[in-house]
C-alpha positions in Angstrom: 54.0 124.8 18.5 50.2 124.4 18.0 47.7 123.4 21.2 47.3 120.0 19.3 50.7 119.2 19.6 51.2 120.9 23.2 49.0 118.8 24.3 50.2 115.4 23.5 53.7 115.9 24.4 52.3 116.5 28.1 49.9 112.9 27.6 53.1 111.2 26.5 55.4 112.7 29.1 52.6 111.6 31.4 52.2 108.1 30.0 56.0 107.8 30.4 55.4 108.7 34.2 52.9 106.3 34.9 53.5 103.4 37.3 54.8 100.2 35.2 52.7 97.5 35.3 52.8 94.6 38.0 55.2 91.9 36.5 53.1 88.7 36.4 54.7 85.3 36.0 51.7 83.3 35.7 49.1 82.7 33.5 45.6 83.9 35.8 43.2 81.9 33.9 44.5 78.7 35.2 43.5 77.9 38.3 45.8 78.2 41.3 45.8 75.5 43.7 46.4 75.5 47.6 48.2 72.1 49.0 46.0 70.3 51.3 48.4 69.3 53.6 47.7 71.3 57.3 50.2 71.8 59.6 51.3 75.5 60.9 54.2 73.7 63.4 55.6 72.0 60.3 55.3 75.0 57.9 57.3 77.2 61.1 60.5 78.2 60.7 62.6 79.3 58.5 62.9 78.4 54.6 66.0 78.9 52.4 64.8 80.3 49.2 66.2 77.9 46.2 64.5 79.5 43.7 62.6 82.8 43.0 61.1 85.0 40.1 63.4 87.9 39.0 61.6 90.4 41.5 63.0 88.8 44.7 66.3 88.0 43.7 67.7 89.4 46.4 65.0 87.2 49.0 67.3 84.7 50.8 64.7 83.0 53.3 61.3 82.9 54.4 60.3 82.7 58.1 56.9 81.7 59.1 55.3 82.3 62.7 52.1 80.8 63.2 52.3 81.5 67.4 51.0 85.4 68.3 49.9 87.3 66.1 50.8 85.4 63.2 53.4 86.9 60.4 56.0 86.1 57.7 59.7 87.9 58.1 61.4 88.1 54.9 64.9 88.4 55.0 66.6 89.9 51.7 70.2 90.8 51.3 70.8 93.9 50.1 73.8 95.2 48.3 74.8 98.6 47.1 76.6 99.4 44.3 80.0 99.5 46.2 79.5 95.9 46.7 79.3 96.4 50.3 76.3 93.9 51.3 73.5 93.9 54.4 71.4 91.4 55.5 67.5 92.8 56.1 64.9 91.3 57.8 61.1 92.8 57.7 58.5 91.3 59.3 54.7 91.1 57.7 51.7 90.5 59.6 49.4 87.8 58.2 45.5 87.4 58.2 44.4 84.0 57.2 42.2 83.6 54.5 41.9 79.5 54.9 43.9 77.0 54.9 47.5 77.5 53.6 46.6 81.3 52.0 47.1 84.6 53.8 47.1 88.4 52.9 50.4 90.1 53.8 50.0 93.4 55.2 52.5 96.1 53.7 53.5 99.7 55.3 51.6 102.5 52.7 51.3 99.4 49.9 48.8 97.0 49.1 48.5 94.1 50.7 49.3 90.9 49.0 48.9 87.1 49.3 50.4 84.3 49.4 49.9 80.9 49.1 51.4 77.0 49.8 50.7 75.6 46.5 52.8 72.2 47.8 54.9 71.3 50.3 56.2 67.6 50.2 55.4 65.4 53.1 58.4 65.7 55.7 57.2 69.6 55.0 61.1 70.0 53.7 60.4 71.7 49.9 57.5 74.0 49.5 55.9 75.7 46.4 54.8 79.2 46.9 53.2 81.2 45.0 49.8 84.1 44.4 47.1 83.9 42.7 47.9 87.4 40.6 51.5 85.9 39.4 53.5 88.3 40.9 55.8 86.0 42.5 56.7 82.3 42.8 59.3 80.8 45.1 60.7 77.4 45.2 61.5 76.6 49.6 63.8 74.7 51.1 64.8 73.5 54.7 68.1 73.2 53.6 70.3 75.7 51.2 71.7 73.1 49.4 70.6 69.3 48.1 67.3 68.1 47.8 67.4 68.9 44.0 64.6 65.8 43.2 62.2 68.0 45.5 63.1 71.2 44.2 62.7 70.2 40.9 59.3 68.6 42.2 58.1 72.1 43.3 59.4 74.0 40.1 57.1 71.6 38.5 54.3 71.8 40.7 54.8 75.4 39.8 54.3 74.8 36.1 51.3 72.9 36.9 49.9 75.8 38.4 50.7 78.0 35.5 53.5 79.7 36.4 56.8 80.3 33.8 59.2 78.3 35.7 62.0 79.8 32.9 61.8 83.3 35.0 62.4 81.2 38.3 66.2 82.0 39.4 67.7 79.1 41.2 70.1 79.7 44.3 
């Protein structure tokens, strides 16, 4: 085999091993927008996740807690291919960043941020999203009903450029 060709099967093999790029559900150029509404007791708590984008489809709710240091738990469950099924909670630190936006700190990963593009005003459905697209989620006091706000944050989520069509509902 000649050097030429030696040396592209080891760029291609490399190419192959390279990291996949981020998925991104929104379109960047448009604007992302932050609600305006302000209220870290009404925003604690936990949120049943109605809806999410394909990469947290195994997210099930979203815990905010402003008091202490303040942080976001996550709680995913998490089945393996036996079909046997656990429920895992991991906490994130958050820094604010202003009103309604934080960065998420991550063990040995970037951090990331996220946002409160809406929340309606009995702070019951909220819109979440980040500014890079790589995730969107649809919140919900409740893990069932409320379908005319749901819809009203996939929409707001639209708005905002994001592809509700990748949003799976719960």
């Amino acid at each position: 085999m000649s050097r030429i060709a030696t040396v592209l099967i080891g760029l291609s093999l490399l190419t192959a091993c390279a990291d996949a790029p981020a998925p991104n559900y929104r379109d960047t150029d448009q604007p992302l927008s932050v609600t305006t509404r302000q209220d870290a007791a009404r925003l604690s708590g936990e949120w049943h996740v109605r809806a999410a984008t394909p990469g947290d489809a195994a997210l099930i709710a979203v815990t905010y807690r402003p008091d202490g240091p303040e942080a976001f738990a996550l709680t995913r469950r998490v089945c393996k291919d036996g079909g046997a099924c656990d429920i895992r909670r991991r906490l994130y630190p958050a820094t604010p960043l202003g009103p309604n936006r934080w960065s998420l700190r991550r063990t040995g990963g970037a951090d990331w941020q996220i946002w409160v593009v809406w929340v309606d005003a009995d702070y019951r459905t909220a819109a979440i999203g980040t500014p890079d697209g790589g995730f969107g989620w649809v919140l919900d006091r409740a893990a069932t009903g409320g379908e005319d706000r749901v819809t009203a944050a996939r929409d707001i989520l639209e708005f905002n450029g994001y592809q509700t069509s990748a949003l799976i509902p719960r």
